[in-house]
N, C-alpha and C positions, 0 to 999 in steps of 0.2 A: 224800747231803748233802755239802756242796762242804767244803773246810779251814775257811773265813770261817762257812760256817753253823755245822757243828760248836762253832767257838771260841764263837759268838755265843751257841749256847745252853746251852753250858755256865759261858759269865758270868751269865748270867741264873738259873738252875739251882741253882748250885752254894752251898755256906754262905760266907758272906761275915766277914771278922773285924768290920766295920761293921754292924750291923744294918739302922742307919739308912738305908742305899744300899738295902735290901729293903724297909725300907717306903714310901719314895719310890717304887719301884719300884711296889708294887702300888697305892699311890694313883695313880699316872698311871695304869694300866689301868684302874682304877675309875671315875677320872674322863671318860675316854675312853668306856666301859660305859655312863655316866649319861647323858653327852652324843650319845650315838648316841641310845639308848634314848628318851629324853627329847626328840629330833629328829622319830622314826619318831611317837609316840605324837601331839603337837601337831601334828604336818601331817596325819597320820592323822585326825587331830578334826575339823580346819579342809574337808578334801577329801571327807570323810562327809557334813557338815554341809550343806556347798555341794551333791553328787552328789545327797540325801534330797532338799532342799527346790528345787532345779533339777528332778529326775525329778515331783515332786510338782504343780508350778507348771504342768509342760510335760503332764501328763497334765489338768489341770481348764481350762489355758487354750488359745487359739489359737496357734500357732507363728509367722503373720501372719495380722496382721491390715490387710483394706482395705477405708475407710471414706470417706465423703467429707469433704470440706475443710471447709465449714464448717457441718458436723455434723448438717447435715439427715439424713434418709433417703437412702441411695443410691442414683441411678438407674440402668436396667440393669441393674440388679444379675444377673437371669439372663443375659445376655448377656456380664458381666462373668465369670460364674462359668462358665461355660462356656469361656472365653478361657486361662482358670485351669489347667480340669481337662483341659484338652488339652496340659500343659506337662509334662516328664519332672519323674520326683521328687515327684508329685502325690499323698498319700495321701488325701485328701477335701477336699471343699471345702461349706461348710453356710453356709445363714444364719442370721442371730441379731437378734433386736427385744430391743431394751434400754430401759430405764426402772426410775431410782428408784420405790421404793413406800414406805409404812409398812404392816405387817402385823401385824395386833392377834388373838393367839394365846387360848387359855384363861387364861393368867395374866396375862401383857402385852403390851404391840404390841412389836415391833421395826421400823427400819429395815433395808432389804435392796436387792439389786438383785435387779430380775425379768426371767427371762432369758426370750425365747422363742424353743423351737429346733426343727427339726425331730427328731423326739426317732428315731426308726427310723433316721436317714443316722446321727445324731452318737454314737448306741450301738456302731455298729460303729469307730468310732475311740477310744469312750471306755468302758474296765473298771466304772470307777465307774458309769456310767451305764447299763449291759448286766448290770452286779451290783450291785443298789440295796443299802443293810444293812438295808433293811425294803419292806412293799408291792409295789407294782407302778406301771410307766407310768399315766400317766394314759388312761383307755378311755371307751367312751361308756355310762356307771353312769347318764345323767340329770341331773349337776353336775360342770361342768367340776374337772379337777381338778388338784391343784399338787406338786410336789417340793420339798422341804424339805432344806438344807441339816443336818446330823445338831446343830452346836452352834446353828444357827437356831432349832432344831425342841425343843432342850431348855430356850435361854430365855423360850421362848412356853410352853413347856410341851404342846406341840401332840404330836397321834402319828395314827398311820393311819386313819383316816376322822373324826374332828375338822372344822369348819369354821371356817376362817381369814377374816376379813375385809381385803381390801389394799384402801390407799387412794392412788392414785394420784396424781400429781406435777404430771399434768395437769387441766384440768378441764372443763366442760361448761357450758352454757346452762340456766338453770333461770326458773321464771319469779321465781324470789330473786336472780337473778343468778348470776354465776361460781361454780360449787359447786367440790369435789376428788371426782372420779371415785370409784366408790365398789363393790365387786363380791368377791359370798363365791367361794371354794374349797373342794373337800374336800380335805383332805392323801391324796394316793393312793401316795404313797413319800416314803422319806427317803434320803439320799445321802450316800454320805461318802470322798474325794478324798483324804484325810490331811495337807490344806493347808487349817489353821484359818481364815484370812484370806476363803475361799473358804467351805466348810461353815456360817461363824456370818455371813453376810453376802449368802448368794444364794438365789433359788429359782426354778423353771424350770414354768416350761408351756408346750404344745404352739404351735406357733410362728403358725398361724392365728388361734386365740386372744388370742393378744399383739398382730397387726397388727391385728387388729379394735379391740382395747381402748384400743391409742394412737392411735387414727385412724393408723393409716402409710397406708390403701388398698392393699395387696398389698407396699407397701416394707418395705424392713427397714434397718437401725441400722449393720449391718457383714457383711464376709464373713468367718468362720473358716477359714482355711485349717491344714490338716494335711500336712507334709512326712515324707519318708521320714528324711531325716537334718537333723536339728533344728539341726547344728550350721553346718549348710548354709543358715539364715535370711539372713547378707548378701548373699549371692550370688545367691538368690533373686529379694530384695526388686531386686537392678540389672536380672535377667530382667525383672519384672514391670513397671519404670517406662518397659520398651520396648515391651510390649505394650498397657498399659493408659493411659487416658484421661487426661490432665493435670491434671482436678479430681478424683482419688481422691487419699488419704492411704492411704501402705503402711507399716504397722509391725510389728517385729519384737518376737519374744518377750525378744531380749537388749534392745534396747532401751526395753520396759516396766518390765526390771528391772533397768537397768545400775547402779544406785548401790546396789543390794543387792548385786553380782556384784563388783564393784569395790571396794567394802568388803571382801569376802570374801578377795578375793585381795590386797590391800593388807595386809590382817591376817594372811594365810598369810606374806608375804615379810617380815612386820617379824618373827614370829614364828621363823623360819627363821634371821634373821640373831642373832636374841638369844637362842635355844638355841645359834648354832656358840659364841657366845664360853665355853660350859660346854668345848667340847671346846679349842679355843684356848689356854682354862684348864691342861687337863688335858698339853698337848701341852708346855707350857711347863715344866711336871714332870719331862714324859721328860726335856728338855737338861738341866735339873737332872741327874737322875738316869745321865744318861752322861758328865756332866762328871764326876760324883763318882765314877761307874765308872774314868774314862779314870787318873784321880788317885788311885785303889785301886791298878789294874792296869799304876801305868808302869812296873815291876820286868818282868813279863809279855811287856809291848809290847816293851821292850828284849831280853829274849831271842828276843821271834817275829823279830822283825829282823836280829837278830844268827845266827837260823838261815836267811835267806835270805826272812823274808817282807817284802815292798817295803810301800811308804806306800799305795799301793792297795789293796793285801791289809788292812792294819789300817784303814784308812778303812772299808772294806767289813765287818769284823768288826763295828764299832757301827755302823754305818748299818742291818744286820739287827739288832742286838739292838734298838734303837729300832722299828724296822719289825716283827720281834714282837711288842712292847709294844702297837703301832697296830694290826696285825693282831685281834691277842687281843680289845682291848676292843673292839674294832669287832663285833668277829663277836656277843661275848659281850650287846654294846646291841642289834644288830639280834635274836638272839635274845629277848630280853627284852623289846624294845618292841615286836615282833609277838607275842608272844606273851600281852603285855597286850591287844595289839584282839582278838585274838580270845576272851579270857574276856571283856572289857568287853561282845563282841556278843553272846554266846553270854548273857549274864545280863542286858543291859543297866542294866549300872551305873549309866552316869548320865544321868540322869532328867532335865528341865529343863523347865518351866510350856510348855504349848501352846500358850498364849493368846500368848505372847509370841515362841518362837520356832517355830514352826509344828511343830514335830514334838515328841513327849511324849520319846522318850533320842535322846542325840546315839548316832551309829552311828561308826566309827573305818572308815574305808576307805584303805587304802596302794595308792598307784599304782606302777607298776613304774618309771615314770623318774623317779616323785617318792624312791622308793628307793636307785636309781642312783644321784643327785644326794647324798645323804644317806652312802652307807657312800662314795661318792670323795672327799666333802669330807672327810671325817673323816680317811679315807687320806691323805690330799694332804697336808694338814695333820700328819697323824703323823711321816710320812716328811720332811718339809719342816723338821721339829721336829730330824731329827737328822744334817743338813747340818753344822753346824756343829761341835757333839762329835766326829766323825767326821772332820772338816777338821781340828782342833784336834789327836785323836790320830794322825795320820799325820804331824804335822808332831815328835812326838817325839823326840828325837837319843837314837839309843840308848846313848852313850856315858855318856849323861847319864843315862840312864835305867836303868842297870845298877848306876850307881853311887846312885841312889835310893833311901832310907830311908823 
């Protein structure tokens, strides 16, 4: 330890005839402590929150999706799909037949969408769907049969071999005239994805099935596509608008959710900016607290001077003791607000309605540059705090200062 460190921590250290200079002191550490801590914990919230229900959305939906323009059925779709799955970065590529239904359960109908997939290609892309939480694929029992969303399945009141009745959106010729399609199920599994939105609003049969039932004749509704790196959808979607047909519509996963994603991180950066003012807060204490030092210690100053140490060497004595001050509580928040995500995840404290934000507890995840960003600012700001004290005692005239009371 250098002369300037030494001095620095033995001001900080040592009993003071002023109390008060001590307790300033440890409330700017404190405050510094809370504001780090307090930094780590709500971005930690904010980038969990985001991470849970992004992993959740990208595991139940398509990553792109290509459909046509004005919403009929796609044509070529196998020739399109095939165009597809000769592209690098290709993890599957399925079809899917879509149509609103109402499905009237054991206790009450709900509306849903009915998805139809090839259920053998889109199992190998999708957990949920390779691990149902009940039942099994739909087989050939003698009655077609359906997949049930898990909070679908508990507002119908419906469960494993049950008959559902959906009624369809479209309709048919009768000789009553225009009826609503109309066609039982047996529930042969339930599903559950962890993204409520999904679970209490879809249900899925085998994908022949669904083109026979919407009249598509062999068409289908959209192509799912699955990519290696999901975060690699724009760049994609520019590949695909040079290979594919001028009447498809290509849409991205970020683009289905951009105003959920965008919220997300709007609320991350205003949150960020109105925790730092806690440590700003605290920062403003330190110069408190080294002004009052510099005006204890001018008796001090004027002897270190007057033994040869220059306005640099004193400048540098409280620019480390403030730089301790910052150090300390920095370390001592990041300590404490990692320390919080991990009992928070470990117990899952808090808890929040599913229905509303798709996941049952928020999870706390800290990213390593969202860390970075968090103990530099703080730093930055600490150090920054005691420029001026440091500037102030250098500029001491020791003559003046010897002769100080």
């Amino acid at each position: 330890m250098g002369f300037e460190g030494f001095v620095a921590r033995r001001y900080l250290t040592a009993r003071r005839k002023q109390a008060f200079v001590s307790v300033i002191t440890f409330i700017s550490a404190l405050g510094i402590t809370i504001g780090v801590a307090a930094l780590i914990i709500a971005v930690a919230l904010i980038t969990g929150f985001q991470e849970d229900v992004q992993d959740k959305i990208l595991s139940a939906t398509s990553h792109v999706m290509v459909s046509d323009m004005s919403g009929d059925s796609l044509p070529d779709h196998e020739k399109i799909a095939a165009t597809i799955r000769g592209l690098d970065g290709v993890a599957s590529v399925s079809p899917v037949a879509l149509s609103m239904v109402l499905i009237n359960g054991p206790l009450k109908p709900q509306p849903a969408m009915l998805k139809g997939m090839d259920l053998e290609l889109e199992k190998k892309q999708s957990p949920w769907l390779a691990k149902l939480e009940s039942g099994a694929l739909p087989g050939g029992d003698g009655r077609e049969g359906i997949l049930l969303g898990h909070d679908l399945a508990s507002a119908m009141g419906a469960g494993i071999g049950d008959v559902v009745r959906v009624l369809s959106s479209s309709s048919r010729l009768s000789p009553l005239g225009s009826i609503p399609k109309l066609r039982s199920f047996r529930v042969s599994g339930i599903f559950s994805t962890g993204l409520y939105e999904f679970d209490s609003g879809t249900a899925i049969i085998p994908l022949a099935a669904a083109q026979k039932w919407f009249d598509l004749a062999g068409g289908i509704s959209y192509l799912q596509i699955m990519i290696k790196d999901v975060f690699a959808a724009p760049e994609f979607k520019k590949t695909l608008e040079g290979k594919l047909p001028p009447f498809v519509m290509i849409t991205t996963w970020a683009e289905l959710n951009k105003s959920l994603f965008s919220a997300l991180k709007l609320e991350k950066t205003i949150i960020f900016l109105t925790i730092t003012l806690i440590v700003i807060v605290a920062a403003l204490n330190i110069i408190a607290t080294l002004i009052l030092m510099v005006m204890e210690k001018t008796r001090d100053i004027g002897i270190l001077m007057s033994l040869g140490a220059t306005p640099a060497n004193i400048r540098r004595v409280f620019f480390l003791q403030g730089a301790m001050i910052g150090v300390t509580g920095t370390a001592l928040g990041a300590a404490l607000g990692l320390g919080w995500c991990l009992v928070a995840n470990a117990f899952k404290l808090i808890r929040v309605p599913v229905d509303i934000y798709q996941i049952s507890f928020v999870p706390f995840h800290i990213k390593g540059p969202d860390l970075a960003v968090i103990l530099g600012v703080a730093l930055a700001i600490s150090l920054l705090s005691t420029l001026f004290p440091s500037r102030r005692a250098a500029k001491v005239d020791p003559v003046v200062a010897l002769k100080y009371e």
